[in-house]
N, C-alpha and C positions, 0 to 999 in steps of 0.2 A: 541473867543476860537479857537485853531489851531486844525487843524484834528490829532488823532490818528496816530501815526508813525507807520509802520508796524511791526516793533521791540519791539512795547507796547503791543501788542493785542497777543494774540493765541485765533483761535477759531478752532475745532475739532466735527467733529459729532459722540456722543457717541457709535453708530453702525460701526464707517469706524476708529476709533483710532488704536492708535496702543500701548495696553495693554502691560506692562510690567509684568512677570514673579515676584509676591511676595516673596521673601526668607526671611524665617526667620533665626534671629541674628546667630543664628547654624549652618545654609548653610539647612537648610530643605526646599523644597515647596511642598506643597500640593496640587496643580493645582488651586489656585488662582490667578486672575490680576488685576493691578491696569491702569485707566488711569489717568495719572498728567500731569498738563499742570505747574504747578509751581515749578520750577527743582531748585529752591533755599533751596525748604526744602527734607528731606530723602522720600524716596517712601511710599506713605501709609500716610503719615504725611501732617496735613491742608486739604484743597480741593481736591475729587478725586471721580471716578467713581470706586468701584469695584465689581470684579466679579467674581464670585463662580458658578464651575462647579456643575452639576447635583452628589448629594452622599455624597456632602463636608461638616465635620464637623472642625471649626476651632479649636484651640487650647484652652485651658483654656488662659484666658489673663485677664489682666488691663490696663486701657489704663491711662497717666498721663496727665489729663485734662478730659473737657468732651467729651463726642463721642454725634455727632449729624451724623442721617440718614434717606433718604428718601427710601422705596423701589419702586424703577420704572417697575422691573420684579420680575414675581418669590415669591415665598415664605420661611422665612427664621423663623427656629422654633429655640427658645431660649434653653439654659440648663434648665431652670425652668417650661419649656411647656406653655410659653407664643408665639403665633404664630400672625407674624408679614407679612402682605400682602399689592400686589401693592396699591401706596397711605396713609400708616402708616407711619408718621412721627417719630423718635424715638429721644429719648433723654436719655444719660446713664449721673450721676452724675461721675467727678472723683473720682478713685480708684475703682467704680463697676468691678465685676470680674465676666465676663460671657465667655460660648462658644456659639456658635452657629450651626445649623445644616439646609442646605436645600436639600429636598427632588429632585426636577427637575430641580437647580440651580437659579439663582438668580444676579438682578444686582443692587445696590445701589449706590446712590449720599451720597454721605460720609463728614462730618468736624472731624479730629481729632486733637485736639491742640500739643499732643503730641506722642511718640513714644508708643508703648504697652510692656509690661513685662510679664512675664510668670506668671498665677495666681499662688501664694500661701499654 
């Protein structure tokens, strides 16, 4: 087996990244960031760390595929008053349509297969 090329690997410490500014498709942001190490897909889209300032509620959304997420910080309370804490794995089926709200901010390890649409 041949070692790793440098040009194959990213590795980043989720504390020291350098979080891009979320904007949605309208030019809005809301003081969310994403960190992506995989720059083939759109921001936000596949593997990512993101993070939510203390206050943030997102938007209504759907995401096209499913959404998997871990919360590493923080606490992030659903539209339905389901409250999701460090250590909650989460799993949304596609097309679910939720917002989210956290109180002190919040940072999760994120999978989204695909881009999100505005809920309905």
């Amino acid at each position: 087996m041949r070692p790793v090329k440098s040009e194959d690997r990213r590795i980043v410490n989720i504390h020291e990244g350098d979080y891009k500014p979320f904007v949605y498709p309208d030019d809005e942001a809301l003081g969310d960031s994403v960190l992506q190490l995989d720059d083939s897909q759109p921001l936000g889209v596949g593997f990512h760390v993101y993070r939510m300032p203390p206050g943030m509620t997102t938007r209504p959304h759907r995401h096209n595929g499913h959404e998997q997420f871990l919360i590493l910080e923080g606490e992030l309370i659903e539209n339905d008053g389901t409250v999701f804490r460090k250590g909650d794995l989460v799993w949304l089926r596609d097309g679910t349509e939720h917002c989210s709200y956290t109180p002190g901010g919040c940072l999760l390890a994120v999978h989204i297969a695909g881009p999100e649409f505005p809920a309905e």
